[in-house]
VOVEXKE-15343 format. One record per residue (C-alpha): residue number from 0; residue in one letter; x negated, y, z. Coordinates in pm, whole numbers. Last residue first. Example, Ala and Ser with C-alpha at 12.3 -4.5 7.8 and 13.67 -1.06 7.14 Angstrom:
# VOVEXKE-15343
R seq type   east  north     up
R   1    S  -1367   -106    714
R   0    A  -1230   -450    780
END
This chain:
# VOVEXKE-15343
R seq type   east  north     up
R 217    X -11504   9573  12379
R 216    X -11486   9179  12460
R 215    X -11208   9012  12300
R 214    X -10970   8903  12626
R 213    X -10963   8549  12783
R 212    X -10770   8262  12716
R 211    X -10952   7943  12892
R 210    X -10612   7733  12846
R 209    X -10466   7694  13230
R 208    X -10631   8084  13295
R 207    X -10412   8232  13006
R 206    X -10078   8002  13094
R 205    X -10136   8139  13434
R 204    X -10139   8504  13324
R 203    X  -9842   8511  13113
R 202    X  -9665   8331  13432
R 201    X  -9775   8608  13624
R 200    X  -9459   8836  13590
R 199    X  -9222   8549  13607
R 198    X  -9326   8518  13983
R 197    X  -9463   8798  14151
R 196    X  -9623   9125  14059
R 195    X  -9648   9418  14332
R 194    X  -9702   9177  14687
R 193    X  -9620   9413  14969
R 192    X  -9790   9694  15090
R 191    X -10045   9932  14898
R 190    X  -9855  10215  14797
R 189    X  -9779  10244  15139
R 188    X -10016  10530  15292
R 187    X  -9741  10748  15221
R 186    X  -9913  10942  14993
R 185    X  -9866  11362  14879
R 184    X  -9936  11393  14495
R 183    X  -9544  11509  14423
R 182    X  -9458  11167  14368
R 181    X  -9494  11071  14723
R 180    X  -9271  11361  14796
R 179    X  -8975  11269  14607
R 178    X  -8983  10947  14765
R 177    X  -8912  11080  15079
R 176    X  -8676  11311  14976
R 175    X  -8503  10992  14837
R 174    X  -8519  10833  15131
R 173    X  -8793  10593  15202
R 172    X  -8730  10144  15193
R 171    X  -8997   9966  15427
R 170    X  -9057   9638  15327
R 169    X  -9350   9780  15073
R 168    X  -9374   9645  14690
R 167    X  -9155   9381  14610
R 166    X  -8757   9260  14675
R 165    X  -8731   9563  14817
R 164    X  -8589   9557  15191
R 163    X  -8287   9698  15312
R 162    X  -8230   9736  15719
R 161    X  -7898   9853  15755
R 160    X  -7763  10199  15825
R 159    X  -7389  10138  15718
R 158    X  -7434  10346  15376
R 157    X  -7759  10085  15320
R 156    X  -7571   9797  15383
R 155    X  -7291   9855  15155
R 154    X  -7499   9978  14867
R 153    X  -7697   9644  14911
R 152    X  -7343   9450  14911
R 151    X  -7228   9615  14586
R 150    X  -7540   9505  14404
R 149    X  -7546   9155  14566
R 148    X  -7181   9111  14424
R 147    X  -7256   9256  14096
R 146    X  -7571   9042  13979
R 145    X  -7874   9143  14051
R 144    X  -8233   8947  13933
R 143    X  -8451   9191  14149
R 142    X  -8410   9528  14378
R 141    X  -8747   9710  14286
R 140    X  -8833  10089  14500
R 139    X  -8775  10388  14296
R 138    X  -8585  10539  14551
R 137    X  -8352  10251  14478
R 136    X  -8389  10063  14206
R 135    X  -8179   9807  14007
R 134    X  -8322   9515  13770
R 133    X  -8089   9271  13575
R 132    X  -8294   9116  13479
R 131    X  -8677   9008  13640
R 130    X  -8886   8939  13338
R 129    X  -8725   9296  13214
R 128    X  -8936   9492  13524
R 127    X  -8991   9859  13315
R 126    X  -8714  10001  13505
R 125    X  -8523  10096  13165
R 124    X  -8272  10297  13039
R 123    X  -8152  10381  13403
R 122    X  -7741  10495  13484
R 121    X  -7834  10695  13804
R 120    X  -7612  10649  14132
R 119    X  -7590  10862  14432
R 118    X  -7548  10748  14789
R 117    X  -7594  10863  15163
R 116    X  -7437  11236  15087
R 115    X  -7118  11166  15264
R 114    X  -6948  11290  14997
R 113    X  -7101  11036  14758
R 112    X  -7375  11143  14513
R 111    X  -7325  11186  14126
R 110    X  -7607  11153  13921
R 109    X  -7432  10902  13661
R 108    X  -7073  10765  13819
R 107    X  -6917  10839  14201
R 106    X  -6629  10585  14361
R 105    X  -6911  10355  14532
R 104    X  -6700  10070  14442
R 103    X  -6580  10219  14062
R 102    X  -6946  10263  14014
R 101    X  -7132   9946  14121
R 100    X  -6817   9771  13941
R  99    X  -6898   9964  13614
R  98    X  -7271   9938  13688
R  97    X  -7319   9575  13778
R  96    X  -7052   9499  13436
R  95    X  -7382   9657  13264
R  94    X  -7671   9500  13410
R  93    X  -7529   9155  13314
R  92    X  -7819   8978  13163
R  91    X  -7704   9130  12787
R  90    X  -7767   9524  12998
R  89    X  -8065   9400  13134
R  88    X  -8214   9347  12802
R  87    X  -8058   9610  12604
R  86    X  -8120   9888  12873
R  85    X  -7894   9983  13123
R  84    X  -8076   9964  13462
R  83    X  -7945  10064  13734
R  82    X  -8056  10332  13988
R  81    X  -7926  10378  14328
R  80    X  -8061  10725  14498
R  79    X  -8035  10652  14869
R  78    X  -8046  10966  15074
R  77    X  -7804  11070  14831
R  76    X  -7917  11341  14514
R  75    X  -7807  11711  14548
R  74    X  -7744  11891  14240
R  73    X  -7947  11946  13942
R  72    X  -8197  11686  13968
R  71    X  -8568  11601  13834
R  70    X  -8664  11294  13718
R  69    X  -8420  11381  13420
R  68    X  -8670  11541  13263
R  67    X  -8584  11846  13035
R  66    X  -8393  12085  13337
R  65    X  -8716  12076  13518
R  64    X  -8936  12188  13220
R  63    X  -8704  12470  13092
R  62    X  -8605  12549  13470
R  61    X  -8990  12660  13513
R  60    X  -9048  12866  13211
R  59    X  -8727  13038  13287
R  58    X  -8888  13148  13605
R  57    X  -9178  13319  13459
R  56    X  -9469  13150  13609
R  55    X  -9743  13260  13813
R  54    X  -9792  12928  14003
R  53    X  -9675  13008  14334
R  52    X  -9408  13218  14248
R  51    X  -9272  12987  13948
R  50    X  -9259  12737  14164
R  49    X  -9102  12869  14420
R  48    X  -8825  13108  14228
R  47    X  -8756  12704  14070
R  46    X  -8710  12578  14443
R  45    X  -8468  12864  14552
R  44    X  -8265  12750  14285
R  43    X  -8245  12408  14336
R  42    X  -8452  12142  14282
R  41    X  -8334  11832  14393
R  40    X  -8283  11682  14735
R  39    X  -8399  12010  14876
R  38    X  -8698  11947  15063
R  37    X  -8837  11676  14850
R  36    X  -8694  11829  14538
R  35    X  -8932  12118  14637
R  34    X  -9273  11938  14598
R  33    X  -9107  11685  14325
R  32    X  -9126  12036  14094
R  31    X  -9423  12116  14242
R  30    X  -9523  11757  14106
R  29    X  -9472  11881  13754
R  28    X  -9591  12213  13831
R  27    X  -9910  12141  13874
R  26    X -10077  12199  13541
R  25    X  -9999  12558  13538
R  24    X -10247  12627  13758
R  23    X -10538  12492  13500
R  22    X -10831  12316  13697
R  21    X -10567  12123  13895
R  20    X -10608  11951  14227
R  19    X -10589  12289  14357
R  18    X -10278  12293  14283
R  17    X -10147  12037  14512
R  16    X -10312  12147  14847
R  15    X -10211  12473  14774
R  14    X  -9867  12396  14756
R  13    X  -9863  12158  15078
R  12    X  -9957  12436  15272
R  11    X  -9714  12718  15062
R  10    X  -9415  12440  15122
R   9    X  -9520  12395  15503
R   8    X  -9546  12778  15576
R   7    X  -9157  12839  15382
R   6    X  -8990  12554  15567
R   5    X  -9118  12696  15893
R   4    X  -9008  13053  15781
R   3    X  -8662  12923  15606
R   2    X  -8654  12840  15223
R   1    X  -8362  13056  15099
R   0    X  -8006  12965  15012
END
């Protein structure tokens, strides 16, 4: 596969844009690497010769980084990449009998997408959101205090083109390409929307403000 003309203009464009955020080139190719997942639903081939062309980079240098974090994918995500969190505390709350039924429902375990390409699944080690387990994501977006029912009816609802909102941050939910580009360095404009702490997260906060607490000035 090769990156048609169109596809080819728009990658260089949004390329440029990207490195010269950097003063070392080599710097950017972290979110190059997001750059081309965007277009490919994970970085493929073609997208390693990319980055390594634009940034003067042996290619091995490039699949050495990509293939280390598992941000970045080997074979084509879903539109909807489900993640769900596995780690001790969600895990105790229940976040591991959502993944066993999660999986056997979807039929597809850890990085695999469905053949219609609308789901994939990711086994998390954390979400960083433990005052609301068990925690799944979806395009990195927060689906709160799960259990396995709700998680099997959100896939559901997303494979039949529903309307699926995150429990915080922005109503709108992106595709993973989507996503993929916002963490390349290029906004949506909706970082901003939608409340990003709520509830158990500020209770820390309120107890503080009830009793005077403040932090030791620097």
């Amino acid at each position: 596969m090769t990156y048609s003309p169109e596809v080819r203009e728009r990658l260089e464009r949004d390329a440029k844009e990207i490195i010269g955020r950097y003063p070392r080139t080599r710097s950017a190719l972290l979110p190059l690497l997001h750059l081309v997942q965007s277009v490919d639903g994970y970085v493929s081939d073609d997208g390693h010769e990319f980055c390594a062309e634009m940034l003067g980079l042996s290619k091995a240098e490039v699949v050495g980084v990509s293939t280390f974090y598992t941000m970045y994918k080997r074979k084509p995500m879903g539109d909807y990449h489900v993640g769900v969190c596995v780690n001790t505390l969600c895990a105790v709350m229940g976040g591991d009998q959502i993944w066993d039924e999660l999986s056997e429902h979807v039929g597809v375990g850890h990085d695999e997408a469905t053949p219609d390409g609308k789901i994939s699944l990711e086994r998390l080690e954390c979400n960083a959101a433990c005052d609301f387990a068990p925690v799944m994501m979806v395009n990195w977006e927060f689906f709160d205090n799960q259990t396995p029912g709700s998680a099997k009816q959100l896939v559901d609802d997303l494979r039949d083109g529903k309307d699926v909102s995150p429990t915080r941050g922005p109503k709108k939910l992106c595709t993973f390409k989507e996503a993929s580009r916002v963490l390349s360095g290029l906004p949506d404009d909706l970082a901003g929307d939608g409340p990003s702490a709520a509830g158990p997260s500020l209770e820390g906060l309120k107890v503080a403000k009830a009793n005077g607490w403040k932090a030791p000035e620097a």
